[in-house]
N, C-alpha and C positions, 0 to 999 in steps of 0.2 A: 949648508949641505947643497950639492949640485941636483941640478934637475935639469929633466930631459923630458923635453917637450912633447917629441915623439912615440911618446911609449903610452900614453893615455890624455885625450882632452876632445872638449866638442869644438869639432870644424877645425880640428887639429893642424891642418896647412892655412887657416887662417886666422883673424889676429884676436877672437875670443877665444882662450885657453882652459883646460884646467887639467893641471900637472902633479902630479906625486913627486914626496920627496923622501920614500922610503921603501924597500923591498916588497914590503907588503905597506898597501895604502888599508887603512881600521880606523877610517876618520866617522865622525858622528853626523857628518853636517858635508853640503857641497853648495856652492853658488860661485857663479862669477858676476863681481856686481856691473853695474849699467858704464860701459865705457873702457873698462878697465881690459888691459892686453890680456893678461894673465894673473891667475890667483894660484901660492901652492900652498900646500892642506899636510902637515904632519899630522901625528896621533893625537893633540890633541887641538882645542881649539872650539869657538862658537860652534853652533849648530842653524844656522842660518838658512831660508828655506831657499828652494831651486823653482828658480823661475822659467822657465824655458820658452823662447822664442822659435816661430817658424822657420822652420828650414834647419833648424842647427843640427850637429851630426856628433854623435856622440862617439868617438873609434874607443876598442879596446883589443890591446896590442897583444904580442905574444909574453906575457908579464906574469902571469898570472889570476888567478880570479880574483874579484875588486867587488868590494860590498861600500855601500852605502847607507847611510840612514838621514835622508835630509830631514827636516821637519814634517817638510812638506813638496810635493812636486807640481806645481800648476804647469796648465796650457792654456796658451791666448783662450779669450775669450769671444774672439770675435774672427768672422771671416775663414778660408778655407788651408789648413796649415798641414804642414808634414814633420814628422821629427822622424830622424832616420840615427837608428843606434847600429854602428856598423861592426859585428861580431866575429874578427876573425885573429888567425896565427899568424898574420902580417908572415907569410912564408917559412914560419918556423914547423919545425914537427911536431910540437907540442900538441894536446888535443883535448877538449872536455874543460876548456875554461869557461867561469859566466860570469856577467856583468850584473851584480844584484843590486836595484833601486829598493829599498825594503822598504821607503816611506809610501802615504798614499798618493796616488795619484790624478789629479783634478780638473777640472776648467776653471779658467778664473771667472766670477760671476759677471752676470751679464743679464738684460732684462729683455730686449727684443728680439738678438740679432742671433740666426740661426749659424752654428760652426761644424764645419766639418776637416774633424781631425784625423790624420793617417798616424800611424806610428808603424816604419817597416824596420822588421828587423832582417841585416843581412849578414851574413858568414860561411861557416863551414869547419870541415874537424873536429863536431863535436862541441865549439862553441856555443854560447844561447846567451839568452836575457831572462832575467827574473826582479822582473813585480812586484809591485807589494798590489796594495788593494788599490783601483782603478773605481773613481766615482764619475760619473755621467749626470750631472742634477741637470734639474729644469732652467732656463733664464729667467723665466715666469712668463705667464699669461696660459691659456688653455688650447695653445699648439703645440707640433711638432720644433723641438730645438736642437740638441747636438746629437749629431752622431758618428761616431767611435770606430774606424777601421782598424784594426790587428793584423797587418798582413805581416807572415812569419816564413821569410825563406832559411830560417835560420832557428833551433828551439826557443821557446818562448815560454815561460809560468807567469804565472798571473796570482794575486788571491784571488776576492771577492770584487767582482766586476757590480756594481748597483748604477742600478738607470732611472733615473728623476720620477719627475710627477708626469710629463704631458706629453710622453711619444715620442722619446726616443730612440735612434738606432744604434747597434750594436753590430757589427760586419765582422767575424772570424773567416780571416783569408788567409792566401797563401799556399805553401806547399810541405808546410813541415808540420811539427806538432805543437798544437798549445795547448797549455794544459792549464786549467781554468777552476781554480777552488770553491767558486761558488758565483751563479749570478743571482743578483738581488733587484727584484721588480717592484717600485712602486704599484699599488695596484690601482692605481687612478689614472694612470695613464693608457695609449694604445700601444705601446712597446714592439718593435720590430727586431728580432737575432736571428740573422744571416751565419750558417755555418757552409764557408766557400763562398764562392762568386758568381760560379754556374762556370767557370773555365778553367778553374786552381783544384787542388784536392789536399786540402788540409786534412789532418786528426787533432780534433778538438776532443780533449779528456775533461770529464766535467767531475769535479770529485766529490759534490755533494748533489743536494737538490735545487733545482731551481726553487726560490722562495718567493712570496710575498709579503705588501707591507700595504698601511693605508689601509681607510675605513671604507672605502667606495667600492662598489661589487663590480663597479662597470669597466674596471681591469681589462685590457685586453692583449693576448701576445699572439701574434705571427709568426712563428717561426719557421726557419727552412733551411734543411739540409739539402745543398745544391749538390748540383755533378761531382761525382767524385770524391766528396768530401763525407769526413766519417765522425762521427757522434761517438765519445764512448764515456758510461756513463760510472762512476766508480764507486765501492763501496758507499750504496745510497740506503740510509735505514727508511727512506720516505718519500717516494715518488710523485706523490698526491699534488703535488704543486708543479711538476712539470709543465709550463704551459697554462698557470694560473686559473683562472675562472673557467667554467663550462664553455664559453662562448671565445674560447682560445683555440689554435691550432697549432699542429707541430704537419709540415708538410717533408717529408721524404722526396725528394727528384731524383730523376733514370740515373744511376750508379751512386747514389747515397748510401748510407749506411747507418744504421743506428746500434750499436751496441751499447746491450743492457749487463752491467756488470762487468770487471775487468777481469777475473780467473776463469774459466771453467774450471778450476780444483777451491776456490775459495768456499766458506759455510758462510750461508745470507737467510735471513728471514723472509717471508711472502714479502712482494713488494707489488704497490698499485699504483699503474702510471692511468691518469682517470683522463689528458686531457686530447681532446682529439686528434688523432693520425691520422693522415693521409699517405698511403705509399702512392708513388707515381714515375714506379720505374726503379724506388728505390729497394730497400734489401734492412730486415731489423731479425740481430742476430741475438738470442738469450743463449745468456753463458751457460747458470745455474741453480739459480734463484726461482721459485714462485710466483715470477713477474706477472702483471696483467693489465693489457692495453684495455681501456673500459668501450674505446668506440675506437674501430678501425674501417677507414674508407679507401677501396681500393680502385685507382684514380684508370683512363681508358690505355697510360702505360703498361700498367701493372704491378709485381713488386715478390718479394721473396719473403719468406717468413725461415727462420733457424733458429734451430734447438742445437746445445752444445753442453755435454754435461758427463760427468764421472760419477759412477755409482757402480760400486763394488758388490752391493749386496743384495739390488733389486726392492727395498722397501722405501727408498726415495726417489720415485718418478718424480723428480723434477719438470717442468715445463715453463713454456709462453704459452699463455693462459688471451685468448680474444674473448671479450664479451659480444659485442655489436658487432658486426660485419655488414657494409654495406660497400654500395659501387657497382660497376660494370668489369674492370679489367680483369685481367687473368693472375691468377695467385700460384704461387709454388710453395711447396713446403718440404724440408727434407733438410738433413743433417751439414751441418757449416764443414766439418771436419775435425774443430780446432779441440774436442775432447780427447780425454786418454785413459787408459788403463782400463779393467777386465770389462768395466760396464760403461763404456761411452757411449753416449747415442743422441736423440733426440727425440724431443716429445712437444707436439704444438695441440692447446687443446680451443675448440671452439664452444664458449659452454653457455651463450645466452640462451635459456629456452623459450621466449617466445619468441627470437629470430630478428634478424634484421632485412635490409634489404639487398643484398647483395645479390647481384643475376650473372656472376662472371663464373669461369671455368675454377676449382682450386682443386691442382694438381699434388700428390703425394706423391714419391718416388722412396726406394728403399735403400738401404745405404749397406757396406761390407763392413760396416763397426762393428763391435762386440758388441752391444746394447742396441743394436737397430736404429730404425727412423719411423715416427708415428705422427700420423693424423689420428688425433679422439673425438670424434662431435659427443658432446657433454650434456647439448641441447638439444630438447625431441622438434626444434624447428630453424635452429641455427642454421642454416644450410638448405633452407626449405627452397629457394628459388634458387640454387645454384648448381654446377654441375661437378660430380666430384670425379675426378678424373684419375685413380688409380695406377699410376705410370710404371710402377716396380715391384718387387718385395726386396724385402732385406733376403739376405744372400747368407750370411753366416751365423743367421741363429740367434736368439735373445733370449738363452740361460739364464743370466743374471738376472730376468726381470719376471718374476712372479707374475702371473695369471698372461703374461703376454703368448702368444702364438709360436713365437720366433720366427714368423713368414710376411705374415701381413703386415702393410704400412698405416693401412686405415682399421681403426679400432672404435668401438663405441662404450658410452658410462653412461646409458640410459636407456629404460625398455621397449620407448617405442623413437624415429628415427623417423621424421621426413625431409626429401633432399628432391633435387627439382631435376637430379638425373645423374645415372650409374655411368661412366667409361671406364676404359683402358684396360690393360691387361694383367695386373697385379691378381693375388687372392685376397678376399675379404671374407671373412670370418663373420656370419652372426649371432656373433655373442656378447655378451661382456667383456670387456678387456681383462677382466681379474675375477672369470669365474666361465662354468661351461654352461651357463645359464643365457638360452638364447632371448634376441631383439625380435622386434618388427620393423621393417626395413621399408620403408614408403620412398616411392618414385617416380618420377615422372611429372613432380608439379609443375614444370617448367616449360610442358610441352615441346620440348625438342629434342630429337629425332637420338639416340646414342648405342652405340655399339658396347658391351662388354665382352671379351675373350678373355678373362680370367678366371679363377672359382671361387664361389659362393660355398662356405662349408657353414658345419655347427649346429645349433638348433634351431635358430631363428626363422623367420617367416621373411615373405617380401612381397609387397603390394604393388600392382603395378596402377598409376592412377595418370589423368591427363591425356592430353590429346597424341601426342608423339608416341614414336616406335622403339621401343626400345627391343634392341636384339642381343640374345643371348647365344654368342660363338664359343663357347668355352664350357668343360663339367664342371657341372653344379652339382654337389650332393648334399644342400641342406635339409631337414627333415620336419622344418616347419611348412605352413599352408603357405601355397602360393595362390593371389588372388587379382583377377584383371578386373579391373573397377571402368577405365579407362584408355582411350589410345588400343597398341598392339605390344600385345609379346610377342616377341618373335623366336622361338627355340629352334637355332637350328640355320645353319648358313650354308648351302651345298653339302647339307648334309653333316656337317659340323655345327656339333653345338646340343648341347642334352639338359636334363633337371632329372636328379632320382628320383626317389621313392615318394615325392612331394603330391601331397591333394592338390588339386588343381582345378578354381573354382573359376569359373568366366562366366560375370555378371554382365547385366544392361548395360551396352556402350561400350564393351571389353571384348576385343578380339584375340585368338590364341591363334598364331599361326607360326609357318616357319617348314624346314625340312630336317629337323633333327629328331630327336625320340626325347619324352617325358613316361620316365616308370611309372611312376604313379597315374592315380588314376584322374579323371577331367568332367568333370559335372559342368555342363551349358547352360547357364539358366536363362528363364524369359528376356529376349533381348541380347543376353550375350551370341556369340558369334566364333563359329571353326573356320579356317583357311588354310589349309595344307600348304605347304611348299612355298617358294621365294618365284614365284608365279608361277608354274605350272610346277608341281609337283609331289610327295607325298611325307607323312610324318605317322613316326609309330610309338603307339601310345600304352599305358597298362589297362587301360580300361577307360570307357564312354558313358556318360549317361549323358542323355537328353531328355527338356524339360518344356512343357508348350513354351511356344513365343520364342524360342531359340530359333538360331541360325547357322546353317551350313553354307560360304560361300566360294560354290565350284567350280573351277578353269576348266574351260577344253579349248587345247588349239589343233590336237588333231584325233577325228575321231575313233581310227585305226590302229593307231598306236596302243602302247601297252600304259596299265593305267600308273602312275609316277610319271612318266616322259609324254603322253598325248591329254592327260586330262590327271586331274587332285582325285587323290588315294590318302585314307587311313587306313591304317594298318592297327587292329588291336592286337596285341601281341601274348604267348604264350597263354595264361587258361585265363586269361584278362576277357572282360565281356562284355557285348553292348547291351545296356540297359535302357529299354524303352519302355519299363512300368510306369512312367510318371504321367507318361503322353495320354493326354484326356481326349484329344483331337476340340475342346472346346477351342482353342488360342492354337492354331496349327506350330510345329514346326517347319521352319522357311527354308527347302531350297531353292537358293537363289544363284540363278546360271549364269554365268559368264564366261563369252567366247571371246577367244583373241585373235585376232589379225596377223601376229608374228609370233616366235616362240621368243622365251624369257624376256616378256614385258607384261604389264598388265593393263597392255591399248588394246583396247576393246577392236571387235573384227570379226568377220568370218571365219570359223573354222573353218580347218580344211577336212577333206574327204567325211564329212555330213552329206550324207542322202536323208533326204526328208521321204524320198520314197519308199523306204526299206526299216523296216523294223531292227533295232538295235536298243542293245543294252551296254550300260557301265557299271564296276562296281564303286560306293560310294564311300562303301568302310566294311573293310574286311577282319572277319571274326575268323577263329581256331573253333568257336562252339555255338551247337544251335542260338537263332535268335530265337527269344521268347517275346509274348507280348505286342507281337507284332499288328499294329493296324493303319491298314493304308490310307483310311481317311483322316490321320494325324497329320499326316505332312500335308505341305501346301508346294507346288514347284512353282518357281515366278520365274516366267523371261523375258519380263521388264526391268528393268533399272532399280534396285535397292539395298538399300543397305553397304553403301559405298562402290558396288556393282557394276556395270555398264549394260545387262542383261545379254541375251543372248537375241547374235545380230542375223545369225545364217534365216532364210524364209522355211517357214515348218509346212507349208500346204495344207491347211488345217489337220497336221498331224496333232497331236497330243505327247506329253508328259506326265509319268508316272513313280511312284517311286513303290516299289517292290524288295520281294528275297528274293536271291539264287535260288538255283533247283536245287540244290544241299542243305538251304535252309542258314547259311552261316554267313552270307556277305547279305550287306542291305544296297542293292541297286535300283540305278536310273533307269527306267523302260523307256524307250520313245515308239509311241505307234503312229505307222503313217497312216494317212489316210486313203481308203479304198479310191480304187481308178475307177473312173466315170460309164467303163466297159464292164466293169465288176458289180458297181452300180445297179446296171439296168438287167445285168444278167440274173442279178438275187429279185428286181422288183419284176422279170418276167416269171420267174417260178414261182412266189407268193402269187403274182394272177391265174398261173396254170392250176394251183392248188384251191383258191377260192370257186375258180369255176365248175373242178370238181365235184366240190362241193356243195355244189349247189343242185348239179343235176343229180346228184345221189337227194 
């Protein structure tokens, strides 16, 4: 039978061959022995194993696809080698042929000498290479020895890739896709899997779990999903072994990707990936499945987190599930796209309750899917040093999904909630995610500074705690207590920005200020602290009490002005009241004055147009109804420096401060009396002598 050189052999233009001599080659065995031009292989024949030398080049022509089954497949054992299987339609149009090696694939043993083998496969149209199972052993001794490059510009399958005893590497490179049935770790070793190079972007499909073996706990795997290159992890009944021992890593790099699961329509049981994540830059997308990363560290890149899921009916919230959250960088969370039908959405939940470390921003954004996009903190501290930054709401509503809102992207499943700080502009709900059963909403551990302009609805409460400002630009109407422990509230931005019908408690250390309006009413207790306006200005409330030891601290930049625009105004509004039953005058109430030097700043200065000569009054909080209970030895007025303050800088000439009622009885104002001229003086001290000496001669 004729044969034709050209159409299948390694290094094909040169003088080691191996040629077919039938339309379809379904031989058992392949080798070409040591010297020999050429070897040709009908259907039947030994089975003789393949030995492979560096450099050889395996072509497969436009013929057809060609299966093998050598015994065995070795690789030098020693030194740095390449074996290139070249994958193409030699110019035909043919397309979707594959060269299958089905035996295992090996190194040949060796005792010292570290090897590092490449296998590239190249093609196109649809051509590929397929594997049988790929072993990496030790050489022996208790180092690092071969390691295993995969570069795939061309499809590649693999089986079960297994990597020795002592710290091996494993390199998945390239720019196509491999697809990898199982890798198997020694667990004695420090094992190293490179998915990418940091300059290729492979997709490496992993269709089981990563495994181990070996009695030693002190296993260790590095792994790392470089640039570009994407993880996807398939039909896994068992994640647990991802990454082997506790003290393993799996790192994500800037445009990585890790995909959990291969459908978003497939049915999967919970699945737990336990072994450390690190994103940094990179992106880990769950299809549909229960997943749950048991520790995630978010690197000073940052990284993405995606939910992608089909749910028709709303009683399978699916999720990615974080326990640990720690790191510095910034996090995002929101829907990949890649779901469909009436319920697609996403859901990422954070649910360790005592918390991790985590001090970085994690941004929610909402999505136009049918099913929404959801952040759920799960844990009353998961979250506690971070800053949750509410970017969106979902747009089209989340019918399908029982107890959800169909607005908000941030949701909670637990009754109390502390986070290290509220942004952005979305609405948040405090409630349950699956009941109208409100939270307590804790803020501000993080002490810094955040803006929200979205709404707060539901039952729930929210605490403001720590040292930072948080500002409230957007309607609130939740109908739990609101309570300043710490820092500033701020309600209220030019006049923008409210809270309904909410109690409204400001404890020691707790400032309430701002220029919007709170319905509700505002109890000051010993220590806590009022500030109208975003420096000079006013805020209208449902009702005041004041308690000793409280604080009122008051701007003026100019004295003549009207009081919002020249000096801080309350306003209690409609049949709302100031309550000053509590005022013992044992522990005064502090007002404490500050003047400014410029308008909208809060740099301390000279007001302007103050006469210390002339007697003047300001209103301090303006009532609709008589004050009762009025006693002016409860206040204290200080115009020195306290309480965060600058005091009041203009010269008084020993005039005096007072705090009083209007003549109507309904506003509680500032008196200032000057003091009498030196003319006025001597004119009252000559009329008492005029009077005494009357008296005397009577």
């Amino acid at each position: 039978m004729a044969t034709t050189s050209a159409e299948f052999g390694f290094n094909a233009a040169a003088s080691r061959k191996i040629i077919r001599s039938a339309a379809t080659l379904a031989v058992a065995a392949l080798a070409v022995p040591a010297g020999a031009a050429s070897v040709t292989y009908t259907t039947a024949g030994a089975q003789p194993a393949l030995t492979l030398a560096s450099g050889d080049t395996v072509n497969l022509r436009n013929d057809g696809s060609v299966t093998f089954t050598p015994a065995s497949i070795t690789l030098p054992s020693s030194g740095s080698t390449t074996l290139n299987f070249d994958v193409n339609n030699n110019g035909s149009a043919a397309t979707g042929q594959t060269l299958t090696l089905a035996g295992t694939l090996t190194f040949a043993s060796g005792t010292t000498t570290t090897t590092a083998n490449t296998i590239n496969v190249t093609g196109g149209n649809g051509y590929g290479l397929a594997l049988g199972n790929i072993s990496v052993p030790s050489s022996g001794g208790n180092s690092a020895n071969h390691s295993l490059t995969l570069n795939a510009l061309a499809g590649l399958n693999t089986g079960t890739i297994t990597l020795g005893s002592w710290g091996e590497t494993l390199n998945l490179a390239g720019t196509s896709t491999i697809s990898v049935g199982n890798i198997q770790l020694n667990s004695n070793g420090s094992h190293i899997v490179n998915f990418g190079s940091g300059s290729d972007s492979p997709t490496v499909i992993l269709g089981a779990a990563l495994t181990t073996s070996g009695s030693r706990a002190s296993g260790m795997l590095a792994a790392e999903i470089k640039n570009g290159a994407t993880v996807q992890l398939n039909n896994i009944n068992a994640l647990t072994n991802f990454g082997g021992q506790s003290n393993t890593a799996l790192t994500i790099d800037s445009g990585g990707k890790l995909l959990l699961n291969d459908s978003p329509t497939a049915s999967y049981t919970s699945q737990t990936l336990v072994a450390g994540v690190t994103l940094n830059g990179g992106t880990i997308t769950n299809y549909q499945n229960l997943n749950t990363i048991g520790t995630l560290t978010v690197g000073s890149a940052g990284g993405a987190l995606q939910g992608s899921f089909t749910d028709s009916n709303g009683t399978n919230r699916r999720s990615l599930n974080i326990g640990t959250l720690n790191g510095t960088g910034n996090l995002t969370v929101g829907d990949s796209g890649l779901g469909s039908g009436a319920g697609a959405g996403s859901l990422v939940r954070i649910t360790n309750a005592s918390g991790g470390n985590y001090n970085g921003t994690i941004s929610v954004s909402g999505t136009n899917s049918a099913g929404g996009s959801y952040l759920v903190i799960d844990g009353s501290n998961a979250l506690a040093n971070a800053t949750v930054n509410v970017a969106s709401d979902n747009t089209s509503g989340t019918a399908a999904f029982a107890g959800f809102d169909g607005t908000s992207s941030l949701g909670f499943n637990i009754a109390a909630v502390k986070i290290g700080g509220l942004s952005g502009s979305g609405s948040v709900r405090l409630n349950f995610v699956t009941s109208a059963t409100g939270i307590g909403l804790t803020t501000g551990n993080n002490g810094t500074d955040t803006t929200y302009s979205g709404s707060m609805t539901g039952a729930g409460s929210l605490t403001k705690i720590g040292n930072g400002n948080m500002t409230l630009a957007g309607s609130n109407s939740y109908t739990g207590a609101t309570t300043v422990n710490g820092g500033t509230l701020t309600v209220g931005v030019g006049g923008v920005g409210s809270l309904g019908s909410t109690a409204v408690t400001v404890n020691s250390g707790g400032t309430l200020a701002g220029s919007g309006s709170v319905a509700g009413s505002i109890n000051v207790q010993n220590g806590g602290t009022l500030s109208a306006g975003n420096s000079i200005g006013s805020q209208t409330v449902g009702g005041l009490t004041l308690n000793d030891g409280g604080n009122l601290n008051w701007q003026m930049f100019n004295a003549t002005a009207a009081a919002g625009t020249g000096y801080d105004v309350y306003n209690v509004s409609g049949a709302g009241v100031l309550n000053l039953s509590a005022l013992t005058g044992a522990n005064k109430f502090n007002i404490n004055l500050w003047s400014l030097g410029q308008a909208n700043s809060d740099a301390g200065g000279n007001a302007i147009n103050f006469n210390s000569g002339f007697n003047q009054s300001w209103t301090l909080i303006a009532t609709n109804a008589t004050i009762t209970n009025f006693n002016a030895a409860a206040f204290a007025v200080n115009t020195a420096a306290m309480d965060g303050t600058s005091g009041f800088a203009n010269a008084l000439n020993n005039g005096t401060f007072s705090v009083g009622l209007s003549t109507d009885g309904t506003d509680l104002v500032l008196n200032y009396t000057a003091a009498p001229e030196p003319a006025t003086l001597g004119a009252v001290a000559m009329g008492v002598m005029t009077l005494l000496h009357r008296r005397r001669r009577k």
